[in-house]
C-alpha positions as semicolon CSV with decimal commas, in nm:
position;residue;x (nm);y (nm);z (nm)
1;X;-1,822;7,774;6,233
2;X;-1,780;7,697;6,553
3;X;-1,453;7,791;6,702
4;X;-1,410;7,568;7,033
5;X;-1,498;7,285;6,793
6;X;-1,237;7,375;6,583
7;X;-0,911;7,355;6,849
8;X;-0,985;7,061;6,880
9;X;-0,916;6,932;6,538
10;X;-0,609;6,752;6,529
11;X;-0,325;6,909;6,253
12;X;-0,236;6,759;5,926
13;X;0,163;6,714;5,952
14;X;0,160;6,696;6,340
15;X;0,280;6,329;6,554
16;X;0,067;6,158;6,790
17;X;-0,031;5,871;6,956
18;X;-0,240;5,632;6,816
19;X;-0,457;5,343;6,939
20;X;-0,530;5,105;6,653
21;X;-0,711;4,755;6,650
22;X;-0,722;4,485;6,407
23;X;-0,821;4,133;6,353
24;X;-0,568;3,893;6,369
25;X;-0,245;3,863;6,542
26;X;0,006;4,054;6,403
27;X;0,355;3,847;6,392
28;X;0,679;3,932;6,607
29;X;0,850;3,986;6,298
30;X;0,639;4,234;6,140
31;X;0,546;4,430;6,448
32;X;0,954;4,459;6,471
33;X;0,855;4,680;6,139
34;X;0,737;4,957;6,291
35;X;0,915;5,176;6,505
36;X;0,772;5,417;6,780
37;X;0,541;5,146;6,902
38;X;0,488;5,159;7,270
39;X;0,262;4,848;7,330
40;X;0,110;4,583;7,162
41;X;-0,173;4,302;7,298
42;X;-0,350;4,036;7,142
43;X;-0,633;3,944;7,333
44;X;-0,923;3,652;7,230
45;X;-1,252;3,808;7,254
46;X;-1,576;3,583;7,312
47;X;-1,588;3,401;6,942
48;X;-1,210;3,268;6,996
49;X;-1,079;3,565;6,761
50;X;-0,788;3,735;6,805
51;X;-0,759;4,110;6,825
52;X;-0,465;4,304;6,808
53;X;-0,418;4,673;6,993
54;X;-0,142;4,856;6,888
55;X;-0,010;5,189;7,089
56;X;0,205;5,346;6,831
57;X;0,341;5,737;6,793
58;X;0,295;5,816;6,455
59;X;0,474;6,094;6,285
60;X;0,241;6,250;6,087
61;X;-0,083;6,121;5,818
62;X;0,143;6,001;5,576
63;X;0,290;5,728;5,818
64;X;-0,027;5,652;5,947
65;X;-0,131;5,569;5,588
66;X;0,146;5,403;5,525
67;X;0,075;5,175;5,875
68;X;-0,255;5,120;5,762
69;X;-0,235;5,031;5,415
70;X;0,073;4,779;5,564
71;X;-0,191;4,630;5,771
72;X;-0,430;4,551;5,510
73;X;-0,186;4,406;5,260
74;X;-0,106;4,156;5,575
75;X;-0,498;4,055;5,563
76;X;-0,621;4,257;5,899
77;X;-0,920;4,375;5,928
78;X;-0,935;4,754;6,103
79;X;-1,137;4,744;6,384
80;X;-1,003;5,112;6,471
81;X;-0,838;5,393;6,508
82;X;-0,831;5,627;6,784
83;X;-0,566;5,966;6,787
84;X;-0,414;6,067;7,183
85;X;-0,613;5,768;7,320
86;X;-0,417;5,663;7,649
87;X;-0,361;5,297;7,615
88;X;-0,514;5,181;7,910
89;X;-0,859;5,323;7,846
90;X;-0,862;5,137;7,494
């Protein structure tokens, strides 16, 4: 096992923030839901759909699960999900 390889590995139980993208635009009232996030854009790619990125801090896997699985009951599709992505390189 490599040993640089592994430092990089995020932990289990530790916060972060996450870059997340997903079809759709996700409604004032629902994105008033979630707490910690720091920015949210919908932008219209080339087809005339809309796309969603989220910047959200995210306590631990659980929450992020939680997020996720909140996202797909609301019918968007995960486009993806990026851990200690700055915003503006997304």
């Amino acid at each position: 096992m490599d040993m640089a390889n592994e430092t990089s590995i995020p932990k289990f139980s530790y916060p972060g923030l996450y870059s997340i993208r997903v079809s759709g635009k996700i409604q004032k009232d629902l994105l008033e839901y979630f707490q910690g996030i720091e920015k949210s854009v919908v932008e219209v790619n080339d087809t005339g759909n809309s796309i969603t990125h989220l910047a959200i801090n995210i306590r631990d896997q659980a929450e992020l699960i939680g997020l996720l699985n909140m996202l797909y009951e609301w019918q968007h599709v995960l486009i993806s999900v990026k851990l200690g992505e700055n915003y503006s390189t997304v």
